[in-house]
N, C-alpha and C positions, 0 to 999 in steps of 0.2 A: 143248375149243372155245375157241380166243381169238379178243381183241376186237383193234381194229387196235391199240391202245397196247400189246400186248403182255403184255397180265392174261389171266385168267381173262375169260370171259363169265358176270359172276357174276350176273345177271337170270336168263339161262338155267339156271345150277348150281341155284337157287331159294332163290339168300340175300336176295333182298327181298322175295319170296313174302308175307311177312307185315306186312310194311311199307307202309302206304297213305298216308303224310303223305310228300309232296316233299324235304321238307326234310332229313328223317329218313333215308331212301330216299339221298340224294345223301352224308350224312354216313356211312352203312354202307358204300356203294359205295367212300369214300374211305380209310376204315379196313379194308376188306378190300385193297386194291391196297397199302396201307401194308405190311400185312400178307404179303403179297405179296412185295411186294420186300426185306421182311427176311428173307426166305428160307422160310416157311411154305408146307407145299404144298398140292395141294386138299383132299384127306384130312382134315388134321388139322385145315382151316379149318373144313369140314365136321362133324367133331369136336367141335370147340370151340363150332359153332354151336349144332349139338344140344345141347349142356350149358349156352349160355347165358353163355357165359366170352369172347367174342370179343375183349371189350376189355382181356381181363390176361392174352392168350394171351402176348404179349412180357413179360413179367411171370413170368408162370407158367416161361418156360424158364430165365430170370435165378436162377430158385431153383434146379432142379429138374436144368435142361440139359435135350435133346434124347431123345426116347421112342426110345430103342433096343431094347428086348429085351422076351422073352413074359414071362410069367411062370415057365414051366419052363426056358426059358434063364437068368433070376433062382438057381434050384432047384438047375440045371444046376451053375453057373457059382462060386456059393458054397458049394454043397455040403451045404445044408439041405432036411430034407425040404419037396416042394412042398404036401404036406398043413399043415403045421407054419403055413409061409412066410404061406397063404390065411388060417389062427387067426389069425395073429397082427395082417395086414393087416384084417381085420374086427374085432380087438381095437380097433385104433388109431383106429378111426372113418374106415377109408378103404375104396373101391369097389373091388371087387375086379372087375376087367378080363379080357373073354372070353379062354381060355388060351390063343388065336392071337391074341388083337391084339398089334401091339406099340404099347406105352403105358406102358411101365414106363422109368426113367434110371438114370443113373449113382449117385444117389442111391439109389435099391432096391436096386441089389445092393452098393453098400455097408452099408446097413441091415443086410441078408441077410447080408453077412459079419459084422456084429457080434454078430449072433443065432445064428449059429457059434460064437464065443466062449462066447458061454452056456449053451449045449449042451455045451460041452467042462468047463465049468466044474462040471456038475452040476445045472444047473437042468433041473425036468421043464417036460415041455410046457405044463402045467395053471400052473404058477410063469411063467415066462414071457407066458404070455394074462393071466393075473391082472396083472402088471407093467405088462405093457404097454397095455390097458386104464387103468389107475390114470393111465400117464402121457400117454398119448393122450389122455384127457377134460382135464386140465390144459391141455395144451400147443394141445388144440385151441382155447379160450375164448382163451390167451394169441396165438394165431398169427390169429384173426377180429378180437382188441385192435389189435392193430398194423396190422390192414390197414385197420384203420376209420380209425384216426389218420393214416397214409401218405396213404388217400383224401380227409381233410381238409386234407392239407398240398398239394396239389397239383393238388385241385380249383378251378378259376376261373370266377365268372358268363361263361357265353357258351361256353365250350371246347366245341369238336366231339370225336365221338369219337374220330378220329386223334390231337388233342391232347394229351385227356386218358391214351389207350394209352401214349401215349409219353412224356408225364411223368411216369405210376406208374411205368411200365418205369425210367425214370432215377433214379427215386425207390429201388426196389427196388436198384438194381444198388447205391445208394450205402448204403444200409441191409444186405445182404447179409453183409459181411463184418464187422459188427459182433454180429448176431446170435449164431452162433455161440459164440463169446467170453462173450456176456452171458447164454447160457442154461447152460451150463458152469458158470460162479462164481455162477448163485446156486443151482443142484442143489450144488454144492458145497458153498456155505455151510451149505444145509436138508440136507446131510450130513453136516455137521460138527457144526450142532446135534444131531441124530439120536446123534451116536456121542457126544457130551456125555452125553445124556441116558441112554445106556445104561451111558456109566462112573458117572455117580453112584450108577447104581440097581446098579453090583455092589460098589460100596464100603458099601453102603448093607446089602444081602447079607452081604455080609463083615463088617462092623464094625458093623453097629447104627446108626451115624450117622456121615456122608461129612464129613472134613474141610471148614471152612470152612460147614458148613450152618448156617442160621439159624431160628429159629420164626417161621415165614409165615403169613402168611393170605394166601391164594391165592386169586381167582375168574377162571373165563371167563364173557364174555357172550356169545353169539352169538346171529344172526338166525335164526328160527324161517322153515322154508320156502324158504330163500336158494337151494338148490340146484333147487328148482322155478322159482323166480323167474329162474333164468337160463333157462330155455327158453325164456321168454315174453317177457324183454326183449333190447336188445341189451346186448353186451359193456358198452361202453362207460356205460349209463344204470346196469347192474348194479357197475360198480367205483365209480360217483357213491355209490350206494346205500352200500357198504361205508365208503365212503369219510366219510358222512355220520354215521355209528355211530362214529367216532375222534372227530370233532366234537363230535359228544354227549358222548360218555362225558367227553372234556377239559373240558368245560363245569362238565360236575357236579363232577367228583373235587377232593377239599379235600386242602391240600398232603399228610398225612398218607398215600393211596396214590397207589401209582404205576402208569401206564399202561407194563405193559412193552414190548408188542408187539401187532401185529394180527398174525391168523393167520387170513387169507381172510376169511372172513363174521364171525372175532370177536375179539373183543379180551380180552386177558389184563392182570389186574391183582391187586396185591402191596400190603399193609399189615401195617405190625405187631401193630396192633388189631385185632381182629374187630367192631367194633360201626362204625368208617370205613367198611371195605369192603363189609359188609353196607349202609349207607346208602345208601352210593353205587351201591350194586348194585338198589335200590329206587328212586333215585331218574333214575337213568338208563333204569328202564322204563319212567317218569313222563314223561320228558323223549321216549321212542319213540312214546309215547300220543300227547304232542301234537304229535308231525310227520305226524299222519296217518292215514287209512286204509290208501293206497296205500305204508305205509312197513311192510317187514313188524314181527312185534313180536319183541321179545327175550328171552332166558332168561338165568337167572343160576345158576351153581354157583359154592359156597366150600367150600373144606378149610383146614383149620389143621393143618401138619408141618411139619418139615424139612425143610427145601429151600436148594441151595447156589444164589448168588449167583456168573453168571460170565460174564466178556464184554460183560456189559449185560442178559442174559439171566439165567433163572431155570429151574433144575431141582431134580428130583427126585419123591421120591413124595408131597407134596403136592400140585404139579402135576397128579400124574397123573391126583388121586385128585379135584380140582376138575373137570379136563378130563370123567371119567366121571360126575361129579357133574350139569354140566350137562349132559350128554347128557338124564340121568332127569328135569331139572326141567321142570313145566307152562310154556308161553308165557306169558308174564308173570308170574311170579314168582321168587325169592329161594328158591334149596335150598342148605343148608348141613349139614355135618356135625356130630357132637354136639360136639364141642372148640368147634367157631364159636360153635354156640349158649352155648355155657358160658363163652363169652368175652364174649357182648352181652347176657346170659338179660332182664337189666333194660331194656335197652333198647328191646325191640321184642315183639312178640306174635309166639307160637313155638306152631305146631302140630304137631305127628307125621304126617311121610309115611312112617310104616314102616321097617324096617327091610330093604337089598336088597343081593342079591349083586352085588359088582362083580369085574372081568375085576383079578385076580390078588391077591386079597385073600382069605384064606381063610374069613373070615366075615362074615356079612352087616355092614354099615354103615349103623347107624341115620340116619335122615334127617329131616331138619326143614323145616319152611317159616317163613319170618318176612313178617312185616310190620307195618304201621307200628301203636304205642301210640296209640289213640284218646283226642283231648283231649276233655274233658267240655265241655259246651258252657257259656257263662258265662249 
């Protein structure tokens, strides 16, 4: 049914059906005809309305391009099983689409062809879901980051909806070919650390101790809860959150450790002493205490080993053996291994958390808690 301009009759189709404000009503009408004349047909406007996307439908194809194929055309076409293709698309945290619609792009069945490659490589199905899972949950937080920030770059008091469609749209199209590029080099990099990390640990195999290794004191602190925490906030307030915890911990740390790296929810730090980094690893919980309730709290693990110095980074099995450390330590406290403690004994009050198997260590690793020497009162 059209109207005399040549649109849709979109009152009649029932796109303002829900719409009872004038105002509202005249700015939908205006961004469906928008909509409209970039070439969307009623279908997909229809589509889009049901899901509540009307205003990044131009947006949505600047990524994605134009819904051509079913899913078994996807199947078909690349040459992956369509069982496999549905795993893997509910791995990645995406809606898998009735096997007649067409809803799928040019971007799916390139996917579909590179999950061919993987199949040919040797990976089994269950290796693949697991994969892509791990990077789906990643990439999803980072890909809701960027559309939060786009939406504040290009948001204006007053904009109507046609407006606003069509400056994300301009927005996206100019962001587009950068992404790419920047999600490449830094899997890259976090692949390059990765293969670091596994030649030290076979030099380390091989020869007892990797060139260039030094005696470290090693801790991470990470936020207790953090991966909960992001369900319930947005992207954006949850990267302030991480972002708040490098703050701190700079605050506390006395020249003597060093802040090597964050890594998502925590941060990694390096001394040559054991009784600095244990301080600081107290004192920085001290420092989470008083940002708050609403700030989750932190843990601390130390190891003292060998670990090489490289890049700016720091590996080896000391590393490894803090990283696992703090996994086992209580929210709010200091777990350190028996070297750490035997490195600070005098400094701080040290009690026994047992002794516990850790992932590639062949016997248990006695563990300690420290905390601060109580002054006598004067």
């Amino acid at each position: 049914m059209r109207a005399g301009d040549d649109h849709p009759d979109f009152a009649a189709e029932g796109f303002l059906d829900a719409i009872s404000d004038d105002e509202a009503r005249a700015q939908r009408l205006e961004l469906l005809r928008w909509l409209h004349d970039e070439g969307f047909a009623l279908e997909e406007l229809h589509r889009a309305d049901r899901r509540g996307v009307l205003i990044f439908l131009a947006a949505e194809r600047e990524v994605g391009g134009e819904p051509r194929y079913t899913h078994r055309q996807i199947a078909e076409q690349s040459g992956v099983d369509l069982e496999l293709l549905v795993r893997l698309r509910r791995a990645q945290g995406f809606p898998v689409p009735p096997e007649a619609a067409v809803e799928l792009t040019q971007v799916d069945l390139d996917a579909a062809r590179i999950s061919r490659e993987w199949v040919r490589l040797g990976l089994t199905p269950e290796q693949m879901v697991q994969t892509s899972r791990a990077i789906g949950s990643g990439l999803s937080q980072a890909a809701e980051a960027m559309r939060s920030v786009l939406m504040e770059v290009v948001v204006e008091p007053g904009s109507t909806e046609r407006q606003l469609a069509e400056s994300y749209t301009e927005a996206v199209h100019e962001v587009m070919p950068l992404v790419g590029p920047m999600v490449v080099q830094m899997v890259t990099q976090h692949l390059r650390n990765m293969v670091q990390t596994e030649v030290v640990g076979a030099l380390e195999l091989a020869a007892g101790r990797p060139p260039g290794a030094l005696d470290l004191n090693v801790a991470f602190a990470d936020l207790v809860g953090f991966t909960r925490l992001g369900e319930e906030i947005p992207p954006e307030e949850l990267g302030a959150v991480a972002e708040r915890l490098v703050d701190l911990a700079a605050d506390v740390l006395p020249p003597s450790v060093r802040l090597v790296k964050t890594i998502g929810d925590a941060v990694m730090l390096t001394s040559l002493q054991s009784e600095p980094i244990v301080a600081s690893g107290l004192a920085l919980i001290d420092a989470v205490e008083q940002a708050g309730e609403a700030f989750p709290q932190v843990r601390v693990g130390v190891a003292h080993g060998a670990a090489v110095p490289r890049g700016g980074d720091v590996y080896g099995r000391a590393v490894n053996l803090a990283s696992r450390v703090t996994a086992i330590a209580r929210a709010g406290s200091v777990l350190a291994t028996r070297e750490v403690r035997d490195g600070a004994r005098d400094a701080f009050r040290w009690s026994s958390a047992g002794a516990r198997r850790i992932k590639g260590l062949p016997d248990p690793v006695p563990l300690y808690r420290a905390r601060r020497v109580e002054t006598p009162a004067a």
